[in-house]
C-alpha positions as CSV (number, residue, x, y, z in Angstrom):
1,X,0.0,0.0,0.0
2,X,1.1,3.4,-0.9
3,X,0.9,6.3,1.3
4,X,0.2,10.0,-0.6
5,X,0.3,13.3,0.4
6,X,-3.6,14.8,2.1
7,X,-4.2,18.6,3.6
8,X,-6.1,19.2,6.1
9,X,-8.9,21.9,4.6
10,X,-8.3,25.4,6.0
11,X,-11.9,26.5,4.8
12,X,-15.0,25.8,8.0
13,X,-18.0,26.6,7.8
14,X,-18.9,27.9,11.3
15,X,-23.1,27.5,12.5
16,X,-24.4,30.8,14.3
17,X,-26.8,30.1,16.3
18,X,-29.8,32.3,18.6
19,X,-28.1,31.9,21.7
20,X,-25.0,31.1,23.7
21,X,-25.1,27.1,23.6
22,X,-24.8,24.3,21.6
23,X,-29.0,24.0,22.5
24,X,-29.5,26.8,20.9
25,X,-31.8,26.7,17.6
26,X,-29.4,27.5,14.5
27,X,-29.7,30.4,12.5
28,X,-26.9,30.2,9.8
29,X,-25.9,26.5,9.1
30,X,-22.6,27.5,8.1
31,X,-20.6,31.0,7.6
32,X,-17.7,30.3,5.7
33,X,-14.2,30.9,7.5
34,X,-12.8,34.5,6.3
35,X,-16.0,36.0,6.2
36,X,-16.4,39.8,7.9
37,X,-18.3,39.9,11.0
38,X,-19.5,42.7,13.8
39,X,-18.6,41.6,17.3
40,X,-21.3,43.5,19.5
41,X,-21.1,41.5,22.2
42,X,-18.6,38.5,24.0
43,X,-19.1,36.6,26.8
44,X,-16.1,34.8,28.2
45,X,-18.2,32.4,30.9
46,X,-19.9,31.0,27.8
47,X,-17.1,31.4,25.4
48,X,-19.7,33.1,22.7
49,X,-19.6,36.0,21.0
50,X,-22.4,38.2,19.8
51,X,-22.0,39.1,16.4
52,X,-23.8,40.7,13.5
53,X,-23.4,39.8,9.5
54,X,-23.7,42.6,6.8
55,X,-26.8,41.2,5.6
56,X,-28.2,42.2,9.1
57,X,-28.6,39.0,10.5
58,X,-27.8,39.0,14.5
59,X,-26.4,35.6,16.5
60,X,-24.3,33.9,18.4
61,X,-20.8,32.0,17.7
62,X,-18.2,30.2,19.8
63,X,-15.4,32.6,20.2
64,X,-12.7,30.2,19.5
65,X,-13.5,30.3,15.8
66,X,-13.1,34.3,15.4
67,X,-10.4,35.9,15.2
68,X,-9.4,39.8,15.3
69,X,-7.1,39.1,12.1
70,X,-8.1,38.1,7.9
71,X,-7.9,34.5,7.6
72,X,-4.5,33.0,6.3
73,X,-5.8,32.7,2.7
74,X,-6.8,37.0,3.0
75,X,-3.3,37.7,4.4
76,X,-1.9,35.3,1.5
77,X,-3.5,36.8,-1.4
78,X,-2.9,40.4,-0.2
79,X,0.7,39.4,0.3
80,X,1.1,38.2,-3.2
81,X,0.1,41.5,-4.3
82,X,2.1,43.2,-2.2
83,X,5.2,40.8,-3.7
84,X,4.3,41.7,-7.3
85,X,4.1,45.4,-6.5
86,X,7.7,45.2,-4.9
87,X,9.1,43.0,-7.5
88,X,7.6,45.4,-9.9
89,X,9.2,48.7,-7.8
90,X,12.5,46.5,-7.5
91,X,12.2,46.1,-11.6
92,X,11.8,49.5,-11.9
93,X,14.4,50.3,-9.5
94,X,16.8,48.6,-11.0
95,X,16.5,50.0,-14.3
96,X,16.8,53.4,-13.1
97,X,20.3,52.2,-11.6
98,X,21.2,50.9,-14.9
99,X,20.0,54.3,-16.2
100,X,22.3,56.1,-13.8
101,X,25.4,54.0,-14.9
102,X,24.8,54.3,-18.5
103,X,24.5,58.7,-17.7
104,X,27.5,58.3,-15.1
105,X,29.7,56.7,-17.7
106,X,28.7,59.1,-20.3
107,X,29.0,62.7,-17.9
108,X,32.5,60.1,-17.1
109,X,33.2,60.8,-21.0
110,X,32.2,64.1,-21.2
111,X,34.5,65.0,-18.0
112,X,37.7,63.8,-19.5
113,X,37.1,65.5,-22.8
114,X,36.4,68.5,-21.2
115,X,39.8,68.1,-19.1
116,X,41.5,68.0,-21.7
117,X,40.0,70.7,-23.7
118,X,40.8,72.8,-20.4
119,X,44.0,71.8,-20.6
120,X,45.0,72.9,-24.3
121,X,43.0,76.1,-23.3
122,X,45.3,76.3,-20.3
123,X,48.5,75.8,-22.4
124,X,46.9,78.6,-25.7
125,X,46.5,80.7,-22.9
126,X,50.1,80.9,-22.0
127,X,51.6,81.1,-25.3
128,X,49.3,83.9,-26.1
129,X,50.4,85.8,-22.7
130,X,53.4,85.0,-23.4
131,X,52.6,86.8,-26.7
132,X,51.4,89.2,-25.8
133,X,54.3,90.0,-23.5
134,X,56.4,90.2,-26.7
135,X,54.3,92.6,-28.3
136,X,54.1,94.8,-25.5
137,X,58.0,95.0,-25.5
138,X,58.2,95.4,-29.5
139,X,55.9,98.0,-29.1
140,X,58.6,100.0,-26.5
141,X,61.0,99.3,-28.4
142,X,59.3,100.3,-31.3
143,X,58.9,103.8,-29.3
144,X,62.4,104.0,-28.7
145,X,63.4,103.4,-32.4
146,X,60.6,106.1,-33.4
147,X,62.1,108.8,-31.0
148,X,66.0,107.5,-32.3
149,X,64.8,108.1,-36.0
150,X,63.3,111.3,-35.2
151,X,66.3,112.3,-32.9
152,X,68.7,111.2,-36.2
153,X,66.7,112.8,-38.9
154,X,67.1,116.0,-36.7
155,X,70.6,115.5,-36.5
156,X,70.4,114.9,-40.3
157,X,69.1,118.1,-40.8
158,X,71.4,120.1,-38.8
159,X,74.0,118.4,-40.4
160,X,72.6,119.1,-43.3
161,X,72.4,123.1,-42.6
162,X,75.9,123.1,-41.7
163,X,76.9,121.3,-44.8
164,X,75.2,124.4,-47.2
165,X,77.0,126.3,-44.4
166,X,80.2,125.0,-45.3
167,X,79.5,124.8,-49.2
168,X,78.8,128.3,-49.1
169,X,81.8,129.4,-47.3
170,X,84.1,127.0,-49.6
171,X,82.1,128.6,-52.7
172,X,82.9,131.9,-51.3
């Protein structure tokens, strides 16, 4: 003989009945486990509770088989939604990190190139200081060898005088 696998079912049907015994006439032959229920009243001598269904109907059950918390298979299903929407966050969370690579490599890129456009900017920069420099000493110098020329061309003139001086005095 072969033994298989059995479950014990998690699904009772629970009677209500019109008072708080067994003797009691019953008013619901079975409310199905998991289903919502208004505790107005509980008595722990008789271990019943009081309770009220959203249809309106009114009666008593044994406390034992109410609990203040959903039903396993309630707590079950709204943790499997729960999962989905964090396996759906964590999906999207991780394609934002991928996201975030993909830019940091790129603005990673962009950095170096812009380093070393800085840097030839940098080095430009010098030579045309450094330029600049030059011109600003040409230009001095250029002022120097203006007032020179002028200072010679005066001389050339004087000289120039005195030769007719001297022409005109050997003529004579």
């Amino acid at each position: 003989m072969t033994a298989d696998t059995v479950y014990v079912r998690d699904e009772i049907y629970v009677p209500m009945r019109g008072g708080q015994s067994t003797e009691h006439r019953i008013l619901h032959k079975g409310i199905r486990s998991g289903t919502r229920l208004n505790r107005l009243e509980t008595n722990d001598d008789s271990g019943y509770t009081h309770v009220k269904l959203e249809s309106g109907l009114e009666g008593w059950i044994q406390s034992q088989y109410l609990s203040e918390e959903p039903i396993a298979k309630t707590q079950l299903k709204t943790a499997r939604v729960k999962l989905k929407q964090l396996e759906a966050d964590h999906a999207n969370v991780l394609q934002q990190l991928q996201d975030l690579e993909s830019s940091q490599i790129e603005l990673s890129s962009s950095n170096t190139t812009l380093r070393d456009e800085n840097t030839n900017l940098k080095i430009e920069l010098d030579n045309i200081t450094q330029l600049a420099a030059n011109v600003i000493a040409i230009d001095d110098e250029n002022n120097e060898l203006k007032g020179e020329h002028e200072s010679f061309l005066r001389e050339i003139d004087s000289l120039i005088v005195v030769n007719q001086q001297l022409e005109e005095t050997s003529n004579q």
